[in-house]
C-alpha positions as CSV (number, residue, x, y, z in Angstrom):
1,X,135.1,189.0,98.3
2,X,134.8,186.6,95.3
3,X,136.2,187.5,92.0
4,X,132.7,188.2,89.5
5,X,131.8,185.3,86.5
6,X,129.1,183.8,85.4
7,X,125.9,185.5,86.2
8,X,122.3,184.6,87.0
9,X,119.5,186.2,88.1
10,X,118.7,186.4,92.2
11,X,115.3,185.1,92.7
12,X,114.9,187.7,95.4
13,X,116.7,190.5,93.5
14,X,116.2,190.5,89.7
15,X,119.6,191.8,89.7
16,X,122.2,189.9,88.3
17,X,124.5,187.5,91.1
18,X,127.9,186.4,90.4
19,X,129.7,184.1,91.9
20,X,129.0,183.5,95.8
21,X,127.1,186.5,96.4
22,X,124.3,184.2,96.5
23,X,125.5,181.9,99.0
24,X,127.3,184.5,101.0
25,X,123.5,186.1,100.8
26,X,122.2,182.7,102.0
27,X,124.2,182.5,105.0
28,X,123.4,186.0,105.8
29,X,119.9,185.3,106.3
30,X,120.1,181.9,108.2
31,X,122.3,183.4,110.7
32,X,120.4,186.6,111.1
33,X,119.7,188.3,114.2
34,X,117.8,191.3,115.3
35,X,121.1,193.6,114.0
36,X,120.8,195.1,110.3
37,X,122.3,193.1,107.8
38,X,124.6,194.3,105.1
39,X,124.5,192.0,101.8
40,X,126.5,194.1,99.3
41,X,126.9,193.5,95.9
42,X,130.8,193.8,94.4
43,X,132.4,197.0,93.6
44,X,133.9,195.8,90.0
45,X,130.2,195.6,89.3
46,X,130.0,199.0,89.7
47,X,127.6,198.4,92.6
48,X,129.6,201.0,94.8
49,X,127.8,204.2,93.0
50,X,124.1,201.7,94.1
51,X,125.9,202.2,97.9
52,X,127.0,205.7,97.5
53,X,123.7,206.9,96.4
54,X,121.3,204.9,98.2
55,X,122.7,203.7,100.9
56,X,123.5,200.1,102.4
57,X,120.0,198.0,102.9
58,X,119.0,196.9,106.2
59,X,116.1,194.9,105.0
60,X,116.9,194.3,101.5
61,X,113.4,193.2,100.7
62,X,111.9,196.6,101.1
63,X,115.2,198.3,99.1
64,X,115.1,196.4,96.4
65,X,113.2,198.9,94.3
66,X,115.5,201.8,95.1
67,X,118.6,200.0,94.7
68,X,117.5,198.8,91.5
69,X,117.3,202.1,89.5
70,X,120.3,203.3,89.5
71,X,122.3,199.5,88.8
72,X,123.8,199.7,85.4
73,X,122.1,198.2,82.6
74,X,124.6,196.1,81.8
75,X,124.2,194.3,85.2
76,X,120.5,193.9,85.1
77,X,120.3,192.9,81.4
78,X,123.6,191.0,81.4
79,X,126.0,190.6,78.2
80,X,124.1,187.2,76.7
81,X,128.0,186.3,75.7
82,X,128.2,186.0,79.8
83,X,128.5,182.4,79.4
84,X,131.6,182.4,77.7
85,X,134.5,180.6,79.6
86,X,138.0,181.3,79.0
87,X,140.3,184.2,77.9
88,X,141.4,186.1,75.2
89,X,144.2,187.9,74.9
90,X,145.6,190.4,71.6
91,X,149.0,191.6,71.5
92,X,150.3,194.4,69.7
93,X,154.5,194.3,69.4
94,X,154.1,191.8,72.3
95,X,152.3,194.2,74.6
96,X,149.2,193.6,75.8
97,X,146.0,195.1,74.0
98,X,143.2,193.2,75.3
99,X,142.3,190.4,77.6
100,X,139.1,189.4,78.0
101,X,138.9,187.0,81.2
102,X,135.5,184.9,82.1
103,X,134.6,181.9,84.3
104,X,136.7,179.5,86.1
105,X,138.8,176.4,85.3
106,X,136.3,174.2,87.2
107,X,133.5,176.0,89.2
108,X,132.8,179.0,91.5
109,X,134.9,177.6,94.0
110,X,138.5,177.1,91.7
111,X,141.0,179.4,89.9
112,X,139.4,182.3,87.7
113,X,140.2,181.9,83.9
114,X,143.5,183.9,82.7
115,X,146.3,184.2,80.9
116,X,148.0,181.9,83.0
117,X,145.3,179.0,83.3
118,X,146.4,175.8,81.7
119,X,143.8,174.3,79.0
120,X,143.3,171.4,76.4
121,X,144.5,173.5,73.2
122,X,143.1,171.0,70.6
123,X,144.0,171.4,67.3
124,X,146.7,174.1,67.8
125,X,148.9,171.2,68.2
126,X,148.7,170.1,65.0
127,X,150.9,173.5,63.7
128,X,152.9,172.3,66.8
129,X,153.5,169.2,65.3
130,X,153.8,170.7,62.1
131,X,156.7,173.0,63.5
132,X,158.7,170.2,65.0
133,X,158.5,167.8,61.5
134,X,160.2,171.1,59.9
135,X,162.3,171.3,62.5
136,X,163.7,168.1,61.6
137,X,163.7,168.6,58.2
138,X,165.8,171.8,58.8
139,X,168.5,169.3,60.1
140,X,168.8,166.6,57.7
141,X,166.8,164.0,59.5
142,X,163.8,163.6,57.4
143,X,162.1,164.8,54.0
144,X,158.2,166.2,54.0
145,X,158.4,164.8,50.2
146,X,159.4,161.4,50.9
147,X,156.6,158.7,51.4
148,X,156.1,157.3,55.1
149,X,156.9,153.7,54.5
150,X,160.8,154.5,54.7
151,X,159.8,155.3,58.1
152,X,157.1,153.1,58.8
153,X,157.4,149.7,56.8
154,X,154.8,148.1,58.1
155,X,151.7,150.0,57.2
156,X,150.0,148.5,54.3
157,X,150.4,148.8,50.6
158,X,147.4,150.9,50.6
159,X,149.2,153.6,51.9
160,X,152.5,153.7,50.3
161,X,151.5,156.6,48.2
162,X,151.2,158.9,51.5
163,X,154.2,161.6,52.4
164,X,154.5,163.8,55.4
165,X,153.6,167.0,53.1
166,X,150.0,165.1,52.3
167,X,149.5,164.4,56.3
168,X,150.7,167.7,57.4
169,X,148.2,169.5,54.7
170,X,145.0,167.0,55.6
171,X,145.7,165.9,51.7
172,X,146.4,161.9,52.6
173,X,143.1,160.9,51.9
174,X,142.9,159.5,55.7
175,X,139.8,160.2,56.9
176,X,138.6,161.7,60.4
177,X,137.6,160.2,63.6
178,X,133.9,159.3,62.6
179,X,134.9,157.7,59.6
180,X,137.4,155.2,61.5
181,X,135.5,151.9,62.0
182,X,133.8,151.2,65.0
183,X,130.6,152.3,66.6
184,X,128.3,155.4,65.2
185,X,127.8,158.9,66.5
186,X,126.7,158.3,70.6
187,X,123.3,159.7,71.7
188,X,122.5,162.7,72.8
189,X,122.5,166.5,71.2
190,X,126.5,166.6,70.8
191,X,126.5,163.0,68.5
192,X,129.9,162.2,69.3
193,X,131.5,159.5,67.6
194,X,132.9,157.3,70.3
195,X,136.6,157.5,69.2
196,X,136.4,161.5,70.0
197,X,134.5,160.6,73.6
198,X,137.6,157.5,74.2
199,X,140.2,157.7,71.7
200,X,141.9,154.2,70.8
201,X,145.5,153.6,72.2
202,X,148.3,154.3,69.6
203,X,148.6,150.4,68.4
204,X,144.8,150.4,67.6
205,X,144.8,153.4,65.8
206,X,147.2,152.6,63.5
207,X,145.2,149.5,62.8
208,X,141.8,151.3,62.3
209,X,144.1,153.5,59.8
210,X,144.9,150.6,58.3
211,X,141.3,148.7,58.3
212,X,139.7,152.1,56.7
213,X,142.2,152.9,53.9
214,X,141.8,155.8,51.9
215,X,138.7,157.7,51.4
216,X,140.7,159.5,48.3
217,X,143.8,159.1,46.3
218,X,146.9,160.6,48.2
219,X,147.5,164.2,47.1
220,X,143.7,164.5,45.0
221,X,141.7,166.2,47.3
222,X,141.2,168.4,51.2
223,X,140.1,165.9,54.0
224,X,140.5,166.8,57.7
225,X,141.9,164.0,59.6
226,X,142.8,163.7,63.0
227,X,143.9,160.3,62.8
228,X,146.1,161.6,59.8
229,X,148.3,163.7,62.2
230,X,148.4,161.0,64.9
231,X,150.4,159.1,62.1
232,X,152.6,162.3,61.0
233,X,153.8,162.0,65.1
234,X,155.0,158.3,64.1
235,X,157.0,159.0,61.5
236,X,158.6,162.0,63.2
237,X,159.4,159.5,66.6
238,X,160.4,156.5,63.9
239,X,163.1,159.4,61.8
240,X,164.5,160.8,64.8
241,X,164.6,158.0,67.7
242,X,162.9,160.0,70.1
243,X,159.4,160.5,71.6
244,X,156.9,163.0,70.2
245,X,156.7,164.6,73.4
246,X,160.5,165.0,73.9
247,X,160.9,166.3,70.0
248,X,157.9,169.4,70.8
249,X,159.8,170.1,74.2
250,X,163.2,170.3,72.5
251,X,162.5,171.8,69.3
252,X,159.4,174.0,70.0
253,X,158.5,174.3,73.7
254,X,162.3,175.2,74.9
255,X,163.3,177.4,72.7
256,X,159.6,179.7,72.6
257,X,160.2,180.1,76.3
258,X,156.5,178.1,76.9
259,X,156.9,176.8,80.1
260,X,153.6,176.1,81.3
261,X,152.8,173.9,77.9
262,X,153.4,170.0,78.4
263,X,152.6,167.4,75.5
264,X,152.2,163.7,76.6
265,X,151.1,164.4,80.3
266,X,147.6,164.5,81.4
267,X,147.1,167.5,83.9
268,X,143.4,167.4,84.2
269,X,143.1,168.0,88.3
270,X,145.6,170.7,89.1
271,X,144.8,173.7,90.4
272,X,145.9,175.5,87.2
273,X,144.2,173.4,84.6
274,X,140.5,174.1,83.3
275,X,138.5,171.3,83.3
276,X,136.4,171.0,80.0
277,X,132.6,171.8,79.9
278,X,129.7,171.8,78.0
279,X,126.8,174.0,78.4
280,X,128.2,174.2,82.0
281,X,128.4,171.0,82.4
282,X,131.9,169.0,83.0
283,X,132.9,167.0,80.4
284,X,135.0,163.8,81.2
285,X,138.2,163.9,79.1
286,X,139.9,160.9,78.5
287,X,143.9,161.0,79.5
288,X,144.3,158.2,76.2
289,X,144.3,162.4,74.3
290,X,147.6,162.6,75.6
291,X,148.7,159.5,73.8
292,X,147.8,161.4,70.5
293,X,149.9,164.1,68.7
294,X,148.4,166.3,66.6
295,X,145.0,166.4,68.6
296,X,144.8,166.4,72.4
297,X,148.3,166.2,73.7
298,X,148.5,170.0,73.7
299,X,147.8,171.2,77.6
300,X,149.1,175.3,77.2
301,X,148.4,178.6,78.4
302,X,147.4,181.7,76.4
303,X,150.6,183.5,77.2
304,X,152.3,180.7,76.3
305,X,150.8,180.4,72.6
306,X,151.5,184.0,72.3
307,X,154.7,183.7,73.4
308,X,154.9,180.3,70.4
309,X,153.4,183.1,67.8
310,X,156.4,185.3,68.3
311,X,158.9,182.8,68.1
312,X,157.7,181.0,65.1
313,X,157.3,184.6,63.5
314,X,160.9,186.1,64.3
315,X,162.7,182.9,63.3
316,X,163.7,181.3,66.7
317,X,162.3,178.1,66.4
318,X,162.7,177.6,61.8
319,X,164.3,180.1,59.1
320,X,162.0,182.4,57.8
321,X,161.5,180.4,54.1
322,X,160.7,177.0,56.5
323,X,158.1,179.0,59.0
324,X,156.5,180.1,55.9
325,X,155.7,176.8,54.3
326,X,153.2,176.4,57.5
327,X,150.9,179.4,56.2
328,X,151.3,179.0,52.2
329,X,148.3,178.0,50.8
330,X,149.2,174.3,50.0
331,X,145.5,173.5,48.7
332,X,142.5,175.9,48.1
333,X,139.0,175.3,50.3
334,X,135.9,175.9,49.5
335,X,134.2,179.1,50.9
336,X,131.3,178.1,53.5
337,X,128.0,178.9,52.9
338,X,127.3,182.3,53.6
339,X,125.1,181.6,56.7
340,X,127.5,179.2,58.1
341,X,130.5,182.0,58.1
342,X,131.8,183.1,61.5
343,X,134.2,185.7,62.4
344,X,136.9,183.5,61.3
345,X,136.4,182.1,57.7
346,X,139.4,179.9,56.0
347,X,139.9,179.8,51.9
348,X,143.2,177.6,52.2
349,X,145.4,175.6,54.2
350,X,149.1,175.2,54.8
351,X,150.7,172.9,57.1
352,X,148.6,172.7,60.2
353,X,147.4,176.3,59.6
354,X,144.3,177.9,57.9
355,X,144.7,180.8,55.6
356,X,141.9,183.2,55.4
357,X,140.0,186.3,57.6
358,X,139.6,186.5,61.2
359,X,137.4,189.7,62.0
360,X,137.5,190.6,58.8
361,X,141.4,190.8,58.3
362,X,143.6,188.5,56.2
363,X,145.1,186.5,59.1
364,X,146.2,182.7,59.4
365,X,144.8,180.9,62.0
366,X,145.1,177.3,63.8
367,X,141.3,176.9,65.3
368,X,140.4,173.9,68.4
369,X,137.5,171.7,68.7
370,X,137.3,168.8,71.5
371,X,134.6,167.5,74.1
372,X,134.4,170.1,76.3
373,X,137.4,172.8,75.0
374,X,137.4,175.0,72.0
375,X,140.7,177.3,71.3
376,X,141.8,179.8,68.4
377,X,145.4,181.2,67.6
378,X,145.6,183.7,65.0
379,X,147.5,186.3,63.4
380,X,146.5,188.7,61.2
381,X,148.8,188.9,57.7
382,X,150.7,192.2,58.0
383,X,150.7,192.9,61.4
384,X,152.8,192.1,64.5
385,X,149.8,191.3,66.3
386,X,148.5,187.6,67.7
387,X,145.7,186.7,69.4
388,X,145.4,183.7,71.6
389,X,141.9,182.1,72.6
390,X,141.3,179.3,75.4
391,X,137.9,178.2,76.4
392,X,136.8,175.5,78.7
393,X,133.5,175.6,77.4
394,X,131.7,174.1,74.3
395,X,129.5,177.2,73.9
396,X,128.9,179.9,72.7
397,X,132.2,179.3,71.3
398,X,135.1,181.4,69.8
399,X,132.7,183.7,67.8
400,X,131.4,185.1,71.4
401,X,134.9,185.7,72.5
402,X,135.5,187.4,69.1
403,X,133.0,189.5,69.5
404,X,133.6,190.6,72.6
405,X,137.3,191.9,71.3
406,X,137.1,195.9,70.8
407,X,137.5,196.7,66.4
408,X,140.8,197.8,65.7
């Protein structure tokens, strides 16, 4: 028996056929004999009351129609959210309230999505990073106010102005990936720019920082930059004398108890990692994301970042005044259009962290966006509740797996 995910429709059937029941169907008929066959559907289906009330098919052709009628509607006109992969989980006082499980980390044949299953987290690691630079502040070892060149000397004059504070609150004027130079967007529907389909190794980067400049003064306006956190991670490795990846393990990983979450490795092709998708397709993912802090180096589990949400919330990883710099509203943003609003809408930012509504509470909330992965960690202002989103799928997105999460 195969665990149920993705559906599709059985060309035979018209009923809805999850994972292997086709091929365990095909294999059924090429090796049939003169004996009745007994293709079943799976009991977490609900397909046991079909078999209890109708019986188990000996030609299924000819009980089709009477094992259709009494299927449940659900299965025959499937949830169109079905093609969400990933899970979900809300905690409530660190017990568990809802998971909501779907797909696998690489196919029908591989590990069903969980709590458990390792993914790409995105851009939660850039409150990660944003943890471990207050970390160090906590102890003396660097200043968010201070600008980089004490740390970094050799950028260029052009951006002497910058602090950690600006970088960690997308206010350096850096700009983002597709405004790096290099090549345009790629072809194809997605439009990639090619430094988010192959980032550049760490020298380059900082030398595309350089080339670009700044789009705006230092401190004058909100700019989301990737390439803005990569060079956050430097100063942090130049003020303490130690790698990133070593700093997040020490100062954030260790002490949160996360120990399926890894930065600086690349663990794309174990059995517990999902492989990234889109449109359920896989996506290649280049390992050069592990060279880069702040926005691919995060591999982690949902229990794991729930696990992180406690911690940073009941003071085991900063004081309670330093945890709360990451979700004061360090610069206002401007509300979306109206049609462009999901279930998670942001009106400021803090240090790695939106503030705003998720489901139509107050919440802050770190949201994830790379080739083939989305991901969402959230907690809603108020409450002792988090909710921790991993998806090894492009679409629908995180609004599907929202939706799919009971109201309060």
């Amino acid at each position: 028996m195969q665990r149920a995910a993705h559906g599709t429709r059985d060309s035979l059937t018209d009923l809805l056929n999850r994972r292997g029941s086709d091929e365990r169907l095909d294999e059924a008929v090429a090796h049939r004999t003169d004996a009745p066959s007994n293709p079943a559907l799976i009991d977490i289906d609900h397909s046991k009351d079909v078999g209890d009330v109708c019986g188990e098919p000996g030609d299924l052709s000819a009980t089709v129609p009477t094992w259709r009628s009494p299927v449940p509607d659900a299965m025959t006109h499937p949830d169109p959210n079905a093609s969400w992969s990933g899970t979900a989980v809300l905690t409530e006082h660190g017990r568990l309230v809802h998971e909501d499980s779907n797909g696998f980390a690489d196919g029908a044949a591989s590990t069903p999505c969980g709590p458990h299953l390792r993914f790409q987290a995105s851009s939660i690691s850039k409150q990660v990073l944003c943890v471990t630079a207050l970390a160090l502040q906590q102890r003396g070892q660097l200043q968010l106010d201070q600008p980089i060149p004490r740390w970094l000397p050799q950028l260029p004059r052009t951006l002497h102005d910058i602090t950690l504070h600006h970088l960690l609150s997308h206010t350096s004027g850096i700009g983002h990936w597709a405004e790096l130079p290099g090549p345009g967007p790629g072809p194809g529907p997605s439009r990639r720019t090619p430094h988010l389909v192959s980032p550049p190794a760490p020298g380059a980067l900082q030398d595309l920082i350089a080339q670009a400049g700044l789009l705006t003064p230092a401190g004058t306006a909100w700019r989301y930059s990737g390439p803005g956190f990569f060079l956050a991670a430097q100063v942090l490795q130049a003020a303490s004398g130690h790698r990133y990846r070593d700093l997040a393990a020490d100062l954030v990983f260790g002490p949160a108890q996360m120990t399926s979450t890894t930065s600086g490795t690349f663990p794309l092709g174990q059995l517990d990692v999902a492989a990234g998708h889109r449109a359920g397709r896989r996506v290649p993912v280049d390992p050069g994301w592990t060279r880069l802090p702040g926005s691919g180096d995060l591999w982690t589990t949902a229990a794991d970042l729930l696990r992180y949400s406690r911690a940073l919330r009941s003071g085991q990883l900063l004081d309670a005044a330093t945890a709360a710099l990451l979700w004061s509203p360090h610069v206002p943003l401007p509300a979306p259009p109206t049609a462009e609003q999901g279930r998670a809408t942001a009106t400021a930012y803090g240090y790695g962290t939106f503030l705003g509504r998720v489901r139509e509470r107050p919440a802050w909330f770190v949201p994830g966006d790379n080739p083939g992965y989305r991901s969402l960690l959230a907690h809603p202002i108020g409450s002792d509740s988090d909710l921790a989103i991993l998806s090894n799928d492009e679409g629908p997105g995180i609004d599907a797996a929202l939706e799919r999460i009971p109201s309060p």
